[in-house]
C-alpha positions in Angstrom: -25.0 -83.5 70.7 -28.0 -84.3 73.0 -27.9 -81.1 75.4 -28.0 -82.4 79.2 -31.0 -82.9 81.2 -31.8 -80.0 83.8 -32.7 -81.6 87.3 -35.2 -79.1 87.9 -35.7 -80.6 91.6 -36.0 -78.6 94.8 -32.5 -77.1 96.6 -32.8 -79.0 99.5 -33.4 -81.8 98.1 -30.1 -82.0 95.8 -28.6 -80.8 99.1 -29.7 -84.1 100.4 -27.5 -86.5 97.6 -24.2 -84.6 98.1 -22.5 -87.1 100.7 -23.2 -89.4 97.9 -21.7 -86.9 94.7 -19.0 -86.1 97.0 -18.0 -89.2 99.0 -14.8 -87.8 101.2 -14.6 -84.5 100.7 -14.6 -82.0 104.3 -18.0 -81.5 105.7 -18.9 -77.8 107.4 -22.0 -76.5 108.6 -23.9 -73.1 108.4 -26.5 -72.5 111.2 -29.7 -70.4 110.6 -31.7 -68.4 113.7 -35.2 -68.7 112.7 -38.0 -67.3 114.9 -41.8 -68.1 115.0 -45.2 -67.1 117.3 -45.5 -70.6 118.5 -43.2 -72.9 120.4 -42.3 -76.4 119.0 -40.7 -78.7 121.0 -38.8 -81.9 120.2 -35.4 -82.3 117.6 -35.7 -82.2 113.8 -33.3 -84.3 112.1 -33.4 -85.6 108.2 -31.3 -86.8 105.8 -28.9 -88.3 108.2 -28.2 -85.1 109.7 -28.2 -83.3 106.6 -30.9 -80.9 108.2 -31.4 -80.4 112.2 -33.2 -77.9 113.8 -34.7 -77.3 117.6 -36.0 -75.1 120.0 -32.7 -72.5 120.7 -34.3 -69.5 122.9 -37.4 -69.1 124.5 -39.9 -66.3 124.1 -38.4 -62.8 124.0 -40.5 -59.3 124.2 -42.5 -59.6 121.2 -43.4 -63.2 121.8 -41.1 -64.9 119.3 -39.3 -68.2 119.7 -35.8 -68.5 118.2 -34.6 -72.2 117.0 -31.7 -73.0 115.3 -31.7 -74.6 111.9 -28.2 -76.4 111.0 -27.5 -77.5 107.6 -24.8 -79.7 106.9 -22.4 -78.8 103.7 -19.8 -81.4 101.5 -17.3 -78.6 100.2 -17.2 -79.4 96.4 -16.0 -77.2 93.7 -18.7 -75.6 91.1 -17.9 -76.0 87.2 -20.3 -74.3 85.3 -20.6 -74.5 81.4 -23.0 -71.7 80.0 -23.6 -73.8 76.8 -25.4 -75.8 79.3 -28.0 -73.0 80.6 -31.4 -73.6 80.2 -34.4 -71.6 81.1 -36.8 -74.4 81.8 -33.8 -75.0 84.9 -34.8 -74.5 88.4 -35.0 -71.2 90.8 -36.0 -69.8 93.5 -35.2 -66.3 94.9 -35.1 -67.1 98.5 -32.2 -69.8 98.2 -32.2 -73.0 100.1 -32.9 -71.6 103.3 -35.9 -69.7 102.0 -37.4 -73.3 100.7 -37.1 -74.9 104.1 -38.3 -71.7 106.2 -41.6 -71.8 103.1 -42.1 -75.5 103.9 -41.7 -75.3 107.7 -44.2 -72.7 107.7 -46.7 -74.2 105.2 -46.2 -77.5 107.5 -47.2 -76.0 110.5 -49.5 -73.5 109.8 -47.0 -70.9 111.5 -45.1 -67.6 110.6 -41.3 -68.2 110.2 -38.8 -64.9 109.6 -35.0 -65.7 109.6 -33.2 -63.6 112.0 -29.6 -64.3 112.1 -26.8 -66.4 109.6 -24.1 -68.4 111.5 -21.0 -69.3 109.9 -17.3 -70.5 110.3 -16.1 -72.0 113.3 -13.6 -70.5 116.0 -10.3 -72.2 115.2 -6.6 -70.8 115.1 -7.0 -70.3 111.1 -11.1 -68.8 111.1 -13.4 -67.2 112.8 -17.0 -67.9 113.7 -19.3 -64.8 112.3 -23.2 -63.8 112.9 -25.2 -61.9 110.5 -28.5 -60.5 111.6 -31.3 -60.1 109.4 -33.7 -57.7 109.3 -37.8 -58.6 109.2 -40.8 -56.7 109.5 -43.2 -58.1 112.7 -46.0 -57.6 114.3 -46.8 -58.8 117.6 -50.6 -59.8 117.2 -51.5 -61.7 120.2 -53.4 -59.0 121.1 -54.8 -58.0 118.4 -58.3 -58.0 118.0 -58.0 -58.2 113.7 -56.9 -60.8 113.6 -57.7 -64.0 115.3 -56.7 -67.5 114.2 -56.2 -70.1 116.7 -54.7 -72.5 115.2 -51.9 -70.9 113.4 -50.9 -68.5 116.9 -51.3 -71.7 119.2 -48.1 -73.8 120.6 -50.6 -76.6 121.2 -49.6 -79.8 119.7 -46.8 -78.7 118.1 -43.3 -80.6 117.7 -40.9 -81.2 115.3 -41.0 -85.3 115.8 -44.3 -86.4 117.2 -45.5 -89.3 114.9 -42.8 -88.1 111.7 -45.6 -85.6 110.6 -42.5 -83.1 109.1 -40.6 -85.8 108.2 -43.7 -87.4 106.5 -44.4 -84.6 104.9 -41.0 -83.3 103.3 -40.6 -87.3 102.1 -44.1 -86.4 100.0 -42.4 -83.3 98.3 -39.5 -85.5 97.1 -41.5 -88.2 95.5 -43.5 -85.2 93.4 -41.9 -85.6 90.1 -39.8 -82.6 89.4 -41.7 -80.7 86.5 -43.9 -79.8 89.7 -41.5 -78.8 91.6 -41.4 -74.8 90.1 -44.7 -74.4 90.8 -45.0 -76.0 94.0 -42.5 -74.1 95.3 -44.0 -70.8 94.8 -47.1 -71.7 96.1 -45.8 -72.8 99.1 -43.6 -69.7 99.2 -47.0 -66.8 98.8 -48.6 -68.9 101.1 -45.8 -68.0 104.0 -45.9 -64.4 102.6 -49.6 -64.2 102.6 -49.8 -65.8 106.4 -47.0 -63.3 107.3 -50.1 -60.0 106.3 -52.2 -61.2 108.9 -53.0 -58.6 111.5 -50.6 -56.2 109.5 -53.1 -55.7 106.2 -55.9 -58.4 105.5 -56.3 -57.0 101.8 -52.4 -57.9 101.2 -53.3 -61.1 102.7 -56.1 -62.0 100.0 -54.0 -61.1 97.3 -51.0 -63.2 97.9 -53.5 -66.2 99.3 -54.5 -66.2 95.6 -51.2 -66.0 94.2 -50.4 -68.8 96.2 -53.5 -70.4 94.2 -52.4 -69.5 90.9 -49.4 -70.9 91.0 -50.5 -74.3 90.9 -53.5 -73.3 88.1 -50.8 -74.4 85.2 -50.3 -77.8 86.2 -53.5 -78.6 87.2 -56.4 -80.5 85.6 -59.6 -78.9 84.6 -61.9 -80.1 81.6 -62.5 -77.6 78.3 -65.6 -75.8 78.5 -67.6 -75.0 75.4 -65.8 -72.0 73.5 -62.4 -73.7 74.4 -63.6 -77.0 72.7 -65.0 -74.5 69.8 -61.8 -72.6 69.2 -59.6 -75.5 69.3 -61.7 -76.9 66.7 -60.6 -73.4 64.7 -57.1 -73.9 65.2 -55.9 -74.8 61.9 -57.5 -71.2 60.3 -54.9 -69.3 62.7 -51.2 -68.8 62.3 -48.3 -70.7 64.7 -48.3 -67.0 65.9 -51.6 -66.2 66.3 -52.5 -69.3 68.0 -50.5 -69.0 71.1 -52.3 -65.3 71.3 -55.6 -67.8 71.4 -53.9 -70.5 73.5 -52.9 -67.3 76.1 -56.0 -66.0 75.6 -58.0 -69.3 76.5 -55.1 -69.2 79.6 -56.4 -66.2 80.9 -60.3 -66.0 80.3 -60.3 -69.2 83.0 -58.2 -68.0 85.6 -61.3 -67.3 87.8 -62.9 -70.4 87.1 -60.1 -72.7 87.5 -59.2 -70.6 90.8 -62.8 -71.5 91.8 -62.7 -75.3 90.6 -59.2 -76.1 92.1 -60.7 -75.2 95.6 -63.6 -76.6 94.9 -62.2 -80.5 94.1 -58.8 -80.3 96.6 -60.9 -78.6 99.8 -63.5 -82.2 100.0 -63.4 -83.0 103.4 -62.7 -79.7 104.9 -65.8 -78.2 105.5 -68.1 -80.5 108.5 -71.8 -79.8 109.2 -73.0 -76.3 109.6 -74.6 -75.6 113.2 -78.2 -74.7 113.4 -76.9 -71.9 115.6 -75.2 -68.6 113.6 -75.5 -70.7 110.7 -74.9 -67.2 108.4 -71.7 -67.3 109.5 -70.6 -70.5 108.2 -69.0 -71.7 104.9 -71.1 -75.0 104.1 -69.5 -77.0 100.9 -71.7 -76.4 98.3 -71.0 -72.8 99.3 -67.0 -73.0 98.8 -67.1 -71.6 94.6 -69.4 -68.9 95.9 -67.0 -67.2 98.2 -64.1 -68.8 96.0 -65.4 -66.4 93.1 -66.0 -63.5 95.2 -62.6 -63.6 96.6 -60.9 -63.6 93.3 -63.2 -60.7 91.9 -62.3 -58.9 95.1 -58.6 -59.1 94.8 -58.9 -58.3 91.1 -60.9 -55.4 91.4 -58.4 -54.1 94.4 -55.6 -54.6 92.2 -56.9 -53.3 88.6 -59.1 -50.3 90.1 -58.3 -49.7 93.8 -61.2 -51.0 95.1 -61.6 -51.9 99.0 -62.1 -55.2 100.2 -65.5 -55.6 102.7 -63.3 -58.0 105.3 -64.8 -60.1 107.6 -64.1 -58.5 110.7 -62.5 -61.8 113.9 -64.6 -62.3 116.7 -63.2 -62.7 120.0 -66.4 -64.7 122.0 -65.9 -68.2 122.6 -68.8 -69.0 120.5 -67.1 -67.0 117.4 -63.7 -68.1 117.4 -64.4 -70.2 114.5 -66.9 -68.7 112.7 -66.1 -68.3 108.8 -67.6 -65.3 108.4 -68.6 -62.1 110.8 -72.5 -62.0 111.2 -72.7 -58.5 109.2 -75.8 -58.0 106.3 -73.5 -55.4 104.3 -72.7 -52.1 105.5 -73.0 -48.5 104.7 -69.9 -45.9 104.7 -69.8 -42.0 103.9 -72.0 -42.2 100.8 -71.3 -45.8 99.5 -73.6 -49.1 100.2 -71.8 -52.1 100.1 -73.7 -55.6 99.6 -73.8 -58.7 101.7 -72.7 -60.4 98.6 -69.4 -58.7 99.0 -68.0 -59.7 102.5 -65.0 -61.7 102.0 -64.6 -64.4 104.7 -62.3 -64.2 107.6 -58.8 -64.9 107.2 -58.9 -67.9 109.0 -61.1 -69.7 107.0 -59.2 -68.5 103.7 -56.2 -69.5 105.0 -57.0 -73.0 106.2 -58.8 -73.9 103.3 -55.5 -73.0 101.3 -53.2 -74.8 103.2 -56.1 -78.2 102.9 -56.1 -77.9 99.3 -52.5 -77.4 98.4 -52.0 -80.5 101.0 -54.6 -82.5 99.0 -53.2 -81.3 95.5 -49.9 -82.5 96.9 -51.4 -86.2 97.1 -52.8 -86.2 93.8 -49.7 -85.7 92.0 -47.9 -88.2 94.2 -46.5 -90.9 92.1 -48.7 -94.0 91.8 -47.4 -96.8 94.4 
């Protein structure tokens, strides 16, 4: 007996064929408080109402913006058969919710926390209930370490204008589903990492990479020398010793592939370098450089405690958007630290991340 195929698909999007599995069956809805820095005007609708959401309350003291996210449900009953379980199946810790709030952030550019679960409805046999959740936040409009002005701007933001969202969550549906997994998780560090900003820039870095990485399996890169040499050894190693090798091979390349996947899904993002405070700009020959340095920076934090020499965000108007701070390296108690070290600012780290996942997404699209 053939043992089923696993749809290995997204939650929200199986959410999406339900009407159609369960033609006739009672529909309910459960309703999601979701707050952000940045205020998007307009009405989100998909699916034929399967998903809505819209501005709900404006600002409140620590300059967040509630809006309610509705999800429509087709009551079905579950039968599960463990003889069917597979590993290579789908998941994802934050459930469906958490995949929308991941791909509404990654979308816009914007921090999304969900504060509050609204179910039932008021009728003489239920109740309607509210469950608050609890997020860590900092307000950081303020804040002089952090300053990104595009991700903590409400300009030209909207859930409708031209179908950019709806656009956009159309793409992730026509990505066949063995990329799914590791789409998914990129998209989910990158709303994590975003989420460090202004609270601690090293934690940003290292889940910014992670967001990387998890994309590194399923995508291209050519065999270098000693991988074409080893392969070429492969029949003098056991079945079991050769996946040590093939892990091996994995791992020696993380860097570079880190490197190279920036390198090929960031063309077009970085423009001209001014004449003026050129120093402080990231030209494009210049992206595997700092690429590099990042990754040996979060490694080295990570396997021997070592700082991170952040870029430090400029508040002139002539800074705003500078990739770098204009520092030569810096000396601390007894300890010199290199140029060669800075890390960029988080702004450019961040928007270069969100360009290139954007850019792998379209490379994997399915041929028209």
């Amino acid at each position: 007996m053939n043992e089923p195929k696993i749809d290995n698909r997204m939650q929200w999007i199986l959410k999406l064929e339900e009407p159609e599995q369960a033609e006739g069956n009672p529909v309910y809805f459960t309703e999601y408080e979701i707050c952000s820095e940045v205020r998007i005007t307009g009405v989100f609708t998909y699916g034929n109402g399967m998903f809505e959401c819209s501005l709900y309350q404006e600002a409140d003291d620590n300059n967040l913006y509630t809006y309610i996210l509705k999800i429509k449900h087709v009551e079905k009953v579950f039968e599960y058969d463990e003889s069917n379980y597979s590993t290579d199946g789908y998941y994802f810790r934050e459930g469906l919710v958490g995949e929308i709030i991941a791909l509404f952030s990654f979308h816009f550019q914007a921090r999304f926390y969900l504060k509050a679960t609204i179910t039932g409805a008021m009728t003489p046999y239920s109740i309607r209930m509210r469950m608050e959740h609890k997020f860590l936040y900092k307000n950081i409009k303020d804040d002089l370490t952090c300053l990104n002005l595009e991700m903590f701007s409400s300009q030209n933001r909207n859930w409708c204008k031209d179908n950019n969202l709806t656009n956009f969550l159309d793409s992730i549906r026509a990505v066949d589903q063995q990329y799914h997994q590791s789409l998914i998780r990129a998209i989910h560090w990158y709303s994590v990492a975003i989420k460090e900003m202004g609270v601690d820039h090293e934690l940003f870095f290292i889940k910014m990479v992670s967001s990387i990485e998890a994309l590194l399996d399923i995508s291209k890169m050519e065999p270098d020398d000693i991988e074409k040499k080893m392969v070429g050894l492969k029949d003098s190693f056991t079945p079991d010793e050769w996946i040590q090798v093939e892990r091996w091979l994995q791992n020696r390349k993380i860097r570079k592939r880190f490197a190279y996947f920036l390198e090929k899904h960031s063309d077009g993002f970085s423009g001209e370098v001014p004449e003026r405070a050129s120093h402080c700009f990231i030209a494009k020959d210049k992206v595997v450089t700092y690429a590099k340095r990042i990754y040996d920076a979060r490694s080295a934090y990570l396997h021997t405690g070592k700082p991170m020499f952040l870029s430090m965000d400029m508040r002139g108007d002539d800074s705003k958007k500078w990739d770098l701070d204009p520092s030569m390296g810096m000396s601390i108690d007894r300890k010199k630290i290199s140029e060669k070290e800075k890390l960029p600012r988080t702004r450019w780290f961040e928007r270069i991340v969100n360009y290139s996942i954007h850019s792998f997404i379209m490379d994997i699209l399915p041929s028209k």
